[in-house]
C-alpha positions in Angstrom: 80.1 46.6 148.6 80.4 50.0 147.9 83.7 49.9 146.3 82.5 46.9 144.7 80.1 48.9 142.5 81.8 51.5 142.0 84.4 49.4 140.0 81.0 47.7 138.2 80.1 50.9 137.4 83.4 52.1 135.8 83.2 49.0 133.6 79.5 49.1 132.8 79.6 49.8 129.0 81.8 46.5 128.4 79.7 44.5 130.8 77.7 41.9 128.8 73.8 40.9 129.5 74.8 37.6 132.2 77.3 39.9 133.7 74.5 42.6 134.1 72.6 40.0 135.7 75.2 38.9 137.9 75.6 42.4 139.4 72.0 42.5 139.5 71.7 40.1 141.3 74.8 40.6 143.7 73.0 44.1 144.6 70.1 42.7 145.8 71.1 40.2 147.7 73.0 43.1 149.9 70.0 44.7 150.1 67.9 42.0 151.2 70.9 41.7 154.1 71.0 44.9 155.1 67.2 45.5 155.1 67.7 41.8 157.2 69.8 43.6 159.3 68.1 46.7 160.4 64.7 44.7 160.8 66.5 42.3 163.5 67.8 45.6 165.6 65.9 46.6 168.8 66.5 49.8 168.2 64.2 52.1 166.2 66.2 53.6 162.9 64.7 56.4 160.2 66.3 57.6 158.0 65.1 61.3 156.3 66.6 63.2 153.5 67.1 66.9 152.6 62.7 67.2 152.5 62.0 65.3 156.0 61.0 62.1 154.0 61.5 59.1 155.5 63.4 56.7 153.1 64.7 54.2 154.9 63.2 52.9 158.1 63.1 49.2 160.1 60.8 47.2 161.9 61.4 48.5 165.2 60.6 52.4 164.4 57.3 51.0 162.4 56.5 49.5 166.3 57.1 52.6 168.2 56.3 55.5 165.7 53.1 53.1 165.3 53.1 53.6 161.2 53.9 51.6 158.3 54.8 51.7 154.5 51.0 51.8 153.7 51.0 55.3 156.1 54.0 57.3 155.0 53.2 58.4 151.7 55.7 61.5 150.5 55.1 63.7 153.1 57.3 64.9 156.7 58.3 62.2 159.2 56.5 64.2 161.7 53.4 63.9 159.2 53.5 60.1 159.7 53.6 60.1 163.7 50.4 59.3 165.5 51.7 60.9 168.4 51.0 64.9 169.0 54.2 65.7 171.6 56.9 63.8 169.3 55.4 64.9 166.1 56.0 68.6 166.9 59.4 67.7 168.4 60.6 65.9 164.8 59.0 69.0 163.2 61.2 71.4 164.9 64.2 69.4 165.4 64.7 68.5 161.2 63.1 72.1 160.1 65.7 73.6 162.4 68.0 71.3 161.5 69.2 70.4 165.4 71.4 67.7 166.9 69.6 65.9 169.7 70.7 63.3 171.9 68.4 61.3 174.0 65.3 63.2 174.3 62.7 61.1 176.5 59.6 60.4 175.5 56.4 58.3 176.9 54.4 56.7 174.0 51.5 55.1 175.0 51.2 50.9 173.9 49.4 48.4 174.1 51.2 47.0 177.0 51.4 50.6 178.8 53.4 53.5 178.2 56.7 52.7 177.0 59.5 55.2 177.6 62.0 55.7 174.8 64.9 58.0 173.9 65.1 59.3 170.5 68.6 61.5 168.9 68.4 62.8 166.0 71.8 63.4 163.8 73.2 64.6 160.4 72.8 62.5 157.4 76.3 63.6 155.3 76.9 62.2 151.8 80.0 63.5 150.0 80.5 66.3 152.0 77.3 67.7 152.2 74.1 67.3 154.4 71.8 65.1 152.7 68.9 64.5 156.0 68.9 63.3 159.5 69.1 60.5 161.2 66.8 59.2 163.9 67.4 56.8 166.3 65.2 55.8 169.0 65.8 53.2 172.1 63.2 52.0 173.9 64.3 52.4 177.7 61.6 51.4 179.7 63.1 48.5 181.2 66.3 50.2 181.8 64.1 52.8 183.7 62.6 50.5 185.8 65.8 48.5 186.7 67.1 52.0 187.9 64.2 52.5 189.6 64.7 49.3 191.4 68.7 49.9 191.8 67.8 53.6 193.4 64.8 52.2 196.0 67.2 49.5 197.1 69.9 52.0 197.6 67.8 53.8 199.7 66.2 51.0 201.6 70.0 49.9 202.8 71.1 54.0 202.9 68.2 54.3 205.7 68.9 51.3 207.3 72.8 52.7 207.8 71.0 56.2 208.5 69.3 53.9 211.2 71.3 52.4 212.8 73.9 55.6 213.2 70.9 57.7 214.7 70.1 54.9 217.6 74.1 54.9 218.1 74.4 58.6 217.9 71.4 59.1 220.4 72.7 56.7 222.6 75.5 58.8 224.4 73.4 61.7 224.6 70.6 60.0 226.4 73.1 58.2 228.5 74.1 61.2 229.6 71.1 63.0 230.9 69.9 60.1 231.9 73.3 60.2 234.7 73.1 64.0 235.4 69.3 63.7 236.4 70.0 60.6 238.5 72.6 62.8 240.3 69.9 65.6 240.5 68.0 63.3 242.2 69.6 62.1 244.2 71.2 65.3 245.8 67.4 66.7 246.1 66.1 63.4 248.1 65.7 64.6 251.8 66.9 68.0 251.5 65.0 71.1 252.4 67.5 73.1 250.2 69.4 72.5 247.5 72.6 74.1 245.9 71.9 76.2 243.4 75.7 76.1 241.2 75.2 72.2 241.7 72.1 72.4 239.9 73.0 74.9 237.2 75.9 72.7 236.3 74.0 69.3 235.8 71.1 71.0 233.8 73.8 72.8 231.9 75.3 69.2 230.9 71.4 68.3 230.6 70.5 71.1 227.8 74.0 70.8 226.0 72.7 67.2 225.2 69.1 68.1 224.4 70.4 70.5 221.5 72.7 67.8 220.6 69.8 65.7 220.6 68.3 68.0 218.4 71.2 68.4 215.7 71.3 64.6 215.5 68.0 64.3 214.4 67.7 67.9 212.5 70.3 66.2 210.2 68.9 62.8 210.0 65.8 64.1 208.4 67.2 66.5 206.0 69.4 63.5 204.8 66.3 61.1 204.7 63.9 63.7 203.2 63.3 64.4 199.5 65.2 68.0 199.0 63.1 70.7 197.7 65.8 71.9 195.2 64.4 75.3 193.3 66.7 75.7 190.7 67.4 78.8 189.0 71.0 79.9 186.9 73.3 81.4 188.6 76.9 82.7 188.6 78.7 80.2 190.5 81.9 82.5 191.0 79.3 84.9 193.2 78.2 82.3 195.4 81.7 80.9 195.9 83.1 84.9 196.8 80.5 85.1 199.3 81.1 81.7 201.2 84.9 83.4 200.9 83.4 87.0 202.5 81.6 84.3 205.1 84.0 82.2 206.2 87.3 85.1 206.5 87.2 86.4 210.0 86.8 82.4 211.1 89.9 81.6 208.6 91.4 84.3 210.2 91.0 83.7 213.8 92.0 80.1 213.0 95.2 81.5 211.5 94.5 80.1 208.1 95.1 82.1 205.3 92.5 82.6 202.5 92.4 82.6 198.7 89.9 83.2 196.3 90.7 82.5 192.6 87.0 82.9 190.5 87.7 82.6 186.7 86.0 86.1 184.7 82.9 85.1 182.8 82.4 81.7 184.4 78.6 80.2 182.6 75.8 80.4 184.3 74.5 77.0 186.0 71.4 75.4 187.4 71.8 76.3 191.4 69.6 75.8 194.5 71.8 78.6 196.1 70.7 78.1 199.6 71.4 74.4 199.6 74.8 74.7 197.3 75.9 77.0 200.0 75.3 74.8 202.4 77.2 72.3 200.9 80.3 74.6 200.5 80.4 75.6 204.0 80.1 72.1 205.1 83.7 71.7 202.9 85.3 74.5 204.4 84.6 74.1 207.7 85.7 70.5 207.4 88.9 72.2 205.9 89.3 74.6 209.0 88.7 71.8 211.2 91.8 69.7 209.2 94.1 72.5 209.7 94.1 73.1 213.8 97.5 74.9 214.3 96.9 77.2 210.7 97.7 76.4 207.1 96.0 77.7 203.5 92.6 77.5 202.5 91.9 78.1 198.5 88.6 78.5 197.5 88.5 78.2 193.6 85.4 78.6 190.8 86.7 77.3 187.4 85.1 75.7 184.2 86.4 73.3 182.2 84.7 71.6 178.6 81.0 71.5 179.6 81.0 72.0 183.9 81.8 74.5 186.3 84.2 72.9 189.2 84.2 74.7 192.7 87.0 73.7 194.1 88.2 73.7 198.4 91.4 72.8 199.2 93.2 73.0 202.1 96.9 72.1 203.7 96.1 70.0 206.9 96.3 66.8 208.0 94.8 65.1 204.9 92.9 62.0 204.8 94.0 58.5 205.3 94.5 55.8 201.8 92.2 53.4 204.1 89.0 56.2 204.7 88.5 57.7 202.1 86.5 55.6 200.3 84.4 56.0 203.5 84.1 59.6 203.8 80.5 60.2 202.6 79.1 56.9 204.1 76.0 58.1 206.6 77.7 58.7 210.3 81.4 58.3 209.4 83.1 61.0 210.8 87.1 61.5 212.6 86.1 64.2 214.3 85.3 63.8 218.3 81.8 65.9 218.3 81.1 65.4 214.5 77.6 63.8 213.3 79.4 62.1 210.5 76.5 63.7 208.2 78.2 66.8 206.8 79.7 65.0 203.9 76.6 62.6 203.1 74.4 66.0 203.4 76.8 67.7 200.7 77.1 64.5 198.2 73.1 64.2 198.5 73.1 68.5 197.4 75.8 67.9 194.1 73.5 64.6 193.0 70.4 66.6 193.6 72.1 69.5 191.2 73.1 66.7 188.7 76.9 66.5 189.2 79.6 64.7 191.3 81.8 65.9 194.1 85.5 64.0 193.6 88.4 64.4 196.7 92.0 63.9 196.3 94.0 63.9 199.5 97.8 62.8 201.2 98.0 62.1 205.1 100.0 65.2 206.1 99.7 67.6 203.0 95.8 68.5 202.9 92.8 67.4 200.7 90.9 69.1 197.9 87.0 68.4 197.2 85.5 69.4 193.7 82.2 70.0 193.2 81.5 69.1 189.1 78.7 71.1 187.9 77.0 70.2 184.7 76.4 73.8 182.2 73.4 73.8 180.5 73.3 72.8 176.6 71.6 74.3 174.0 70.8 72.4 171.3 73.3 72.3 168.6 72.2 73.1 165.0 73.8 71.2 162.1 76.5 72.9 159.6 74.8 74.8 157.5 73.5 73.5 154.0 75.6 74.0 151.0 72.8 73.9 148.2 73.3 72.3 145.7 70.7 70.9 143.2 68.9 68.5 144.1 67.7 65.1 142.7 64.8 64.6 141.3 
């Protein structure tokens, strides 16, 4: 269309009255359709110019901003919105001229509160800024399917939790339960008993009480809602000191150590004592991986908009067929291992808002990286090249 006028323009002196009409005519039909079009989105769309009018602006932003033609007389967008929290958001995001992307809000309906996510964006005509943009999704369905998604993953993620405790405690129990039959036994109808005999079942007995004890120690922290403080933090310091921790166990496992911590790594949201946790739970699953020696690297890198901490190690790697398994609840390789380590560290990186990825070959080692989200400030817009402006 737009081509189409601006050849109708270049020929407007030697257009005649019907042909006038015609392009008249032609224009407001595409109007009527696009005004047809951006009343039929769900979506809410405003559009503001260089003064924080609204100019243009459809059905579905009248419904959630709550106003209408009759209510948005030439005066600021955030003027015209009933509601106090995302008026003074659209006054400081279009007087400071900021790119946001889906900043939630809860507006308050008829129906309830609906959630929706509004972004606001540059407006560019022929080079230059000429307003913003807002669009705004109402996602309080897409909430609550979530919601729904995340309790039924739990509800099945217990039930696994479940049924690995009673299996876990079983050998445990079993066991005391034999060593205090054989107690008994040896004390029936005896004036004295042996003392070594005794010391060595009840040694058997309290091994398996603290085992007892880890199993369900780790069962609850997996089950429990963490209490993650979160505070920024240098991510290459806490990933030296896991190094300082962990060296004279490398080294009496005959593993050698490197730390590599890229200089002026950004700072990033951290429960320390918990991401620690999660670290150590890597690396000692590394030492364990590499029983007759090998390398461990330790690494703290940043890439686009994360921080990556990085273990790697040269032992005996993970099979193709379990490691899609590997942070399932109480699947573990290891002979005396809970099978928790790894569901306990995936449950820490989701709790910090990033992902853990592992890459491994059978024989050659496996590396874990733990993807860290930086903080982002909110972008401004190029700056304005004024101009003058129409009346």
């Amino acid at each position: 269309m737009r081509k189409f006028v601006e050849h109708a323009l270049a020929k407007l002196p030697k257009l005649n009255e019907e042909q006038l009409r015609s392009l008249l005519y032609a224009l407001a039909d595409e109007n009527e359709s696009m005004d047809a079009a951006l009343d039929s989105m769900l979506d809410g769309i405003v559009v503001c110019d260089r003064e924080h009018l609204p100019i243009i602006y459809n059905k579905s932003a009248e419904r959630m901003l709550r106003f209408s033609g009759a209510e948005t007389p030439e005066r600021p967008l955030w003027l015209s919105v009933s509601d106090e929290g995302l008026s003074e958001f659209f006054k400081a995001t279009l007087e400071g001229e900021e790119t946001v992307l889906d900043r939630e809000f809860g507006l308050e309906s008829k129906g309830g509160t609906r959630l929706i996510a509004v972004s606001v964006s540059t407006l560019v005509s022929a080079g230059k800024i000429a307003g913003a943009i807002v669009h705004m999704e109402d996602i309080t369905e897409k909430r609550h399917r979530e919601a729904q998604l995340r309790r039924a993953e739990s509800l099945a993620s217990l039930t696994t939790l479940a049924a690995g405790v009673a299996h876990e405690i079983k050998n445990p129990l079993g066991s005391i339960s034999i060593h205090i039959q054989l107690i008994k036994k040896s004390i029936q109808g005896r004036e004295k008993i042996e003392i070594p005999f005794l010391e060595r079942h009840l040694g058997v007995v309290n091994e398996e009480i603290e085992r007892l004890n880890k199993i369900v120690v780790d069962f609850l922290f997996a089950v429990r809602p963490m209490d993650v403080q979160l505070r920024e933090s240098d991510p290459g310091k806490l990933v030296a000191e896991i190094a300082d921790f962990i060296r004279p166990e490398a080294e009496k496992a005959k593993v050698n150590l490197v730390l590599t911590v890229v200089e002026r790594l950004p700072l990033v949201a951290l429960d320390e004592k918990l991401m620690k946790q999660a670290l150590l739970n890597l690396v000692k699953n590394a030492l364990a991986a590499m029983p007759g020696g090998g390398e461990l690297k330790l690494s703290a890198d940043s890439s686009d908009e994360e921080v990556i901490l990085s273990v790697e190690d040269t032992g005996v790697g993970i099979s193709e067929e379990d490691l899609p398994k590997i942070f399932e609840p109480y699947f573990t390789t290891k002979d005396n291992g809970t099978g928790l380590g790894l569901t306990i560290t995936f449950k820490i990186v989701r709790e910090h808002g990033g992902e853990i990825t592992v890459s491994s070959r059978p024989g050659q080692g496996s590396t874990f990286a733990i993807h860290l989200p930086v903080p982002q400030k909110d972008k401004k817009l190029l700056p304005f090249d004024s101009g003058e402006r129409k009346a």
